[in-house]
C-alpha positions, 0 to 999 in steps of 0.5 A, spaced: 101 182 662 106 178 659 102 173 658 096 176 656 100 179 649 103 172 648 096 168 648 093 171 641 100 170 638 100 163 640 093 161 638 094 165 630 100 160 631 095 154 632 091 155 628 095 157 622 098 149 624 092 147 624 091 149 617 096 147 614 095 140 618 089 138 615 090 140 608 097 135 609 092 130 611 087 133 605 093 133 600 096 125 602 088 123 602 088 125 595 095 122 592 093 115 595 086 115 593 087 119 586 094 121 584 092 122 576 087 128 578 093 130 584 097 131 578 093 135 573 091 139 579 099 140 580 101 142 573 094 146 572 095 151 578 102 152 575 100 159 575 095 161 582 102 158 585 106 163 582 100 168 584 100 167 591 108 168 591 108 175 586 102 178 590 104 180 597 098 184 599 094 182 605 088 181 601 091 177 596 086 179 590 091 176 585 090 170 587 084 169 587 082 172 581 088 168 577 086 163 581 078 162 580 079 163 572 085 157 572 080 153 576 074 153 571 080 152 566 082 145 569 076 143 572 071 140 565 079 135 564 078 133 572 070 132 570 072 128 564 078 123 568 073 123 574 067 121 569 072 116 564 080 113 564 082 115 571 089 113 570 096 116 570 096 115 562 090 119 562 092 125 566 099 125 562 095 125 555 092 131 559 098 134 561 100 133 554 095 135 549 096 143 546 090 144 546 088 142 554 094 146 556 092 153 552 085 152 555 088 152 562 093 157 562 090 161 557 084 161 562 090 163 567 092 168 562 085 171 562 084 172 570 091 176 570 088 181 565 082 182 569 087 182 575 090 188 571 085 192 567 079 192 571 082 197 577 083 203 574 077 201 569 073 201 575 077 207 578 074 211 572 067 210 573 067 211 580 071 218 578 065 220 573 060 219 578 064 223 583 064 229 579 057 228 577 055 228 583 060 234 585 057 237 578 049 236 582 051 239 588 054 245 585 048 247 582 045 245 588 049 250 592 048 255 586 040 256 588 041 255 595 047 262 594 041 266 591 036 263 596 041 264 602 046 268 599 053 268 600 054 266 607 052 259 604 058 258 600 063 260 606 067 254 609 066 253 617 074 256 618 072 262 615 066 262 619 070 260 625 075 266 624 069 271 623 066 270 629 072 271 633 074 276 630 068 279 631 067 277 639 074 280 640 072 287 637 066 287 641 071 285 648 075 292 645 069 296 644 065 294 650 073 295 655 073 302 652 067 307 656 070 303 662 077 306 661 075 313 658 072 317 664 078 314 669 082 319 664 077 326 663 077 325 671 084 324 672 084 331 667 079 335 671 083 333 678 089 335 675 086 343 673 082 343 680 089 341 683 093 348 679 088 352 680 087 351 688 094 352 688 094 359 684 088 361 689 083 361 685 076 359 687 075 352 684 067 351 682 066 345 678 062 349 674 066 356 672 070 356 667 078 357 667 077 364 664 071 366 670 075 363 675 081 368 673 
C-alpha cells in the first residue's frame, strides 16, 4: 500500500525534473546559438516573470494572459534581429530604444487590464442572461399555474411534507374504528355484569328501564 501511494508522487516528481531538464538544455542551446535574442527575451518578459510569481492559482490565468500580450509585444523586434543584425549591439540598441521598450511593456500593461476588467465584464453578462432566462421561465411557470393550477409552483419539500402529513392522518383515521368498539363492548359487559348481580334479567335487547 505504501508503495503504491508513493509511485504517483515519484512520477510528478520525474516528470517535473524532466521538465525542467529539457528547458535547461532549450535555455543553454539558445544562449550559445543565439545570445542577443536570449537577452531580448529576458529583459522583455520582465513582466510574464512577475506574473507567474504574483499568480498563485492553479490555473495560472495571469500568466498566460500577461504572458501572450508581452509575447506579441517583443516578437515583430525578435523578427527584425533574426531577419537583420543578430548581434549584442543590436539587441541592446533594442533594449535601449524608448520607443521598443513601450511597445513591450505597454503590450504587458495591455494583458493585465484584460486580466482585470474582462471577469466581472464577463460575470455581468452571464448574470443578465440568468435573469432573462429566470424572467422566461417565470412566465413560462405563470401559464402552467393557470393551466395546472397552483400545485405546480409548489416545491418538492412541501409536497414532501404534504404527503406524509396526509398518509399519517389516514394511519389515525383507518386505527380509530378498530379501537372504538373494543370499548362500547367493554361498557356493555360492565352493565350486563351490575345488572346480574342485582338479579335482573339481563336480555341484550331490554333496556335498563324494562329490566327494572
Amino acid at each position: 500500500m505504501v508503495k503504491k501511494s508513493q509511485t504517483p508522487k515519484q512520477a510528478g516528481f520525474f516528470k517535473r525534473n524532466q521538465l525542467t531538464l529539457y528547458l535547461s538544455v532549450v535555455f543553454i542551446v539558445m544562449v550559445v546559438m543565439s545570445l542577443p535574442s536570449v537577452m531580448v527575451i529576458v529583459f522583455a518578459l520582465l513582466p510574464t516573470f512577475v506574473a507567474f510569481i504574483v499568480d498563485r492559482t492553479p490555473e495560472k490565468n495571469a500568466v498566460f494572459c500577461v504572458g501572450s500580450f508581452n509575447m506579441c509585444g517583443v516578437l515583430p523586434y525578435l523578427i527584425n534581429l533574426w531577419t537583420g543584425d543578430n548581434s549584442m549591439d543590436a539587441a541592446i540598441l533594442i533594449l535601449t530604444d524608448v520607443f521598443s521598450l513601450v511597445v513591450i511593456y505597454g503590450a504587458s500593461a495591455f494583458g493585465w487590464m484584460v486580466f482585470q476588467s474582462l471577469p466581472p465584464i464577463i460575470a455581468t453578462f452571464i448574470t443578465v442572461l440568468a435573469q432573462s432566462r429566470i424572467s422566461s421561465l417565470r412566465s413560462v411557470q405563470h401559464k402552467l399555474i393557470e393551466e395546472w393550477g397552483d400545485i405546480v409552483a409548489t416545491t418538492q419539500d412541501k409536497i414532501d411534507k404534504q404527503d406524509k402529513f396526509n398518509s399519517e392522518f389516514s394511519e389515525e383515521v383507518n386505527a380509530e374504528p378498530t379501537s372504538a368498539p373494543l370499548g362500547t363492548e367493554k361498557i356493555l359487559d360492565d352493565i350486563g355484569d351490575v345488572f346480574s348481580d342485582s338479579g335482573a334479567p339481563t336480555n341484550p335487547g331490554s333496556s335498563p328501564t324494562e329490566a327494572t
